[in-house]
N, C-alpha and C positions, 0 to 999 in steps of 0.2 A: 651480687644478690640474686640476680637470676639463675646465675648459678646453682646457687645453695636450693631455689624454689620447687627448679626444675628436681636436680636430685633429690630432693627429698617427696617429691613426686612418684618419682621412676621407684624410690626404697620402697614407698608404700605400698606401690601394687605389686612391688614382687616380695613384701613380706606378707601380705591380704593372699597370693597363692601360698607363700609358702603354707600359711597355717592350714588353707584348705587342703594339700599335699597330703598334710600330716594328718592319721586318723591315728582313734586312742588306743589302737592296740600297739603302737610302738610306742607307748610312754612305757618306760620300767615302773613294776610293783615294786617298793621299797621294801626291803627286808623288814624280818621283824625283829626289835632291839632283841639285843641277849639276854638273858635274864641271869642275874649276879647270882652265884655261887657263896650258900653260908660256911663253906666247909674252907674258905681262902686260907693260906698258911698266914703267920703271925708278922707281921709288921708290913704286908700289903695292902694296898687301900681299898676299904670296903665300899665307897662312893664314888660315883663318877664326876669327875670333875665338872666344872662348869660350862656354859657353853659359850662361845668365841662372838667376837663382831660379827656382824651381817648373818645371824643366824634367827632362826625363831623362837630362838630361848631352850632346845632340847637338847638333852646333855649328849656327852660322845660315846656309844656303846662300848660295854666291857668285855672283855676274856671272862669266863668265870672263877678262872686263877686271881681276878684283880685288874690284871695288866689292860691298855688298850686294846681295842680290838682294829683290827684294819679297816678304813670307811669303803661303803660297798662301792664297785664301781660308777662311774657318772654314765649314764647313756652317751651314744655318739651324738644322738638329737641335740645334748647340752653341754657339749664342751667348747668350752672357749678358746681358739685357737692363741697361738703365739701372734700370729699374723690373719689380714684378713684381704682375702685375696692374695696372699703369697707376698704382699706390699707393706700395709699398715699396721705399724707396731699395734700390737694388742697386750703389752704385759700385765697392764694395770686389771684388765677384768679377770674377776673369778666365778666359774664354772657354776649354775646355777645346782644348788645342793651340797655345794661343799661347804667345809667348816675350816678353815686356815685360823690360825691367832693370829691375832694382831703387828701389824707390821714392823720390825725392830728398826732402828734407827737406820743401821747400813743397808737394808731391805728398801726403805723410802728411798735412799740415797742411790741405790742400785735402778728402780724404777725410773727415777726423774733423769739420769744420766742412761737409761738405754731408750728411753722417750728424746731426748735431749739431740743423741749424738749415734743413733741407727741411721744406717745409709738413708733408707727413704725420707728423713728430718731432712738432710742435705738437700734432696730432689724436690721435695716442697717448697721448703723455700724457695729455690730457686724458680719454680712455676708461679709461686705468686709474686716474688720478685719479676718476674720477665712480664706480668699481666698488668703489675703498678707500674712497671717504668713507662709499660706500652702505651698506658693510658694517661700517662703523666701526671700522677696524682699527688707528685710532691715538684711542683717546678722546677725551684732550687738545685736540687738533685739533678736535674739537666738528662737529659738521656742517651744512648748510644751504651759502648761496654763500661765506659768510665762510670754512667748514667747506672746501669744496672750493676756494679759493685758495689757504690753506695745504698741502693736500693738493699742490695744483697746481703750484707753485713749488718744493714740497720732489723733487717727483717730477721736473722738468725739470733741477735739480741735479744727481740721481741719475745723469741718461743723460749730461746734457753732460759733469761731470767723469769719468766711465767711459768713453767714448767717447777723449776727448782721452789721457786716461792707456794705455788701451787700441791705439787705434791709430795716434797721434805719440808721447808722449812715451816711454814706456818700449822702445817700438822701435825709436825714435832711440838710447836709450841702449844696446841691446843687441844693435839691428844686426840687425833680424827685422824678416820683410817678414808683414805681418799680411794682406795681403789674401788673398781666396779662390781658390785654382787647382783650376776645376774638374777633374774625374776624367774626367768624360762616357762612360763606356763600362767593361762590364764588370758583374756580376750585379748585381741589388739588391741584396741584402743587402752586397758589396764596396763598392760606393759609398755605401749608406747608412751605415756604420761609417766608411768616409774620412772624409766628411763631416764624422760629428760629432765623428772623431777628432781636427779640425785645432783644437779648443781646446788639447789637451793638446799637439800637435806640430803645425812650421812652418818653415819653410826662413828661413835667413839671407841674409844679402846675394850670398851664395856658391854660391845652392843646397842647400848642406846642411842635411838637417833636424833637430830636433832640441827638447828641452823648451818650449814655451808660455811662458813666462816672463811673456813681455806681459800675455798675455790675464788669465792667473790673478792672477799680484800686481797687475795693474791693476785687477780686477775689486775682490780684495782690498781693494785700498788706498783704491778708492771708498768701498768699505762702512765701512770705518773712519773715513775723511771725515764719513758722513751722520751719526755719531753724533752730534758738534758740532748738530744742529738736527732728529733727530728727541725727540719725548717720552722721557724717563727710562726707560718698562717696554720703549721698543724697542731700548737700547745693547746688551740683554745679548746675550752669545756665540751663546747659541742663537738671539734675533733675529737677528743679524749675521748668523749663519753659515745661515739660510733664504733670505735678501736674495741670498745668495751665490751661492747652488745656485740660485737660480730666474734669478739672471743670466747664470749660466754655463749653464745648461740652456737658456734663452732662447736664447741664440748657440750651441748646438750645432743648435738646432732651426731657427733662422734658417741652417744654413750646408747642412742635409737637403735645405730649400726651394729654395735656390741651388742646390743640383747638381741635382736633378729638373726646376726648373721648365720648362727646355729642352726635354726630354722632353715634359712636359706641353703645354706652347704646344703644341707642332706636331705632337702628336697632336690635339688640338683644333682646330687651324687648316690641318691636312692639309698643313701643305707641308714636302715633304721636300729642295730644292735647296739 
């Protein structure tokens, strides 16, 4: 827990520089939409289609032949890396200004399995495995290397079935796009609140946003899961319900990181194109 206070300490004031870094001549002027063509040949479509989840309702610009048009570039200011730090899977956010459709089933499936099973998932655990055996948090479990594979294995459980339930299965089921659309613009404090707000809310297939569902009852119904194979003093409610909060706090804290670190990069690496 001190952990978590400190860093997210240390985030604040180097995303509070980042912003002041940033002056408004390096935001990109957005194009200006295309304007449709009445002259289109005959069985091309004269409307532009609808506009995607995580968007502000404006449709996608046309070719004036009809066809799509390419979306403009994103600034370097606001793209979402793969990685953050060269370490931390980043797949799940998308680049503040983009328009992606809605996730396809193997899409979900692809996200949660390279969340699930990227090398740095392996090395996490294993850090917070090595800090709960250190401290002895599960007795039973006994410690030494014997001590830290059980640890090991119950913790790599934890993320994978969280993960899957999180962001395929129960999204699948209720039709909520779980990944991250960043905000990229707008006060600190406005984005840092987005941010951690999107556990609780999240747009559906539709765009519309609305209650978390996913995240929370997934999260939930992990923890209920682990009871099956952690030790007897950890099933009770209040253990359950600590496991919960620091997971859910976890992914609010993981999605802060996601909006700023754009900022950050390229205040540290100067480029603003």
């Amino acid at each position: 827990m001190r952990f978590l206070l400190s860093f997210t300490l240390i985030l604040s004031a180097a995303c509070a520089l980042a912003q002041q870094g940033n002056s408004p001549s390096t935001r990109a002027t957005p194009p200006e939409p295309a304007q449709p063509s009445s002259g289109g040949q005959k069985g091309e479509p004269g409307t532009p289609p609808p506009a995607q989840p995580g968007t502000s309702g404006s449709p996608v610009a046309t070719h004036p032949s009809g066809g799509k048009q390419a979306p403009p570039p994103i600034p370097v200011s606001k793209q979402q890396p793969k990685r953050i730090l060269g370490i931390m899977p980043n797949y799940r956010a998308v680049s503040a200004g983009a328009i992606p459709p809605p996730p396809t089933l193997n899409q979900a499936f692809k996200i949660a399995t390279q969340n699930n099973f990227d090398y740095s998932a392996f090395v996490n655990v294993g850090l917070t495995s090595l800090f709960a055996e250190g401290r002895d948090e599960h007795p039973p479990l006994r410690k030494g290397p014997e001590g830290f594979g059980r640890y090991y294995w119950r913790g790599f459980v934890d993320r994978t079935d969280g993960n899957y339930l999180v962001l395929f299965a129960l999204p699948t089921v209720f039709h909520q796009d779980e990944r991250y659309f960043a905000r990229g613009e707008g006060s600190f404090w406005k984005r840092g609140i987005y941010a951690a707000s999107r556990i609780l809310i999240t747009p559906n297939y539709v765009g519309h946003n609305g209650f978390n569902a996913s995240e929370l009852l997934g999260r939930g119904v992990s923890q209920g899961i682990s009871a099956a194979y952690y030790p007897r003093r950890s099933r009770t409610a209040g253990a359950l319900g600590v496991k919960f909060g620091y997971a859910v706090g976890r992914d609010a804290l993981t999605n802060v990181i996601r909006e700023f670190w754009p900022d950050i990069a390229t205040h540290i690496s100067h480029r603003h194109a």
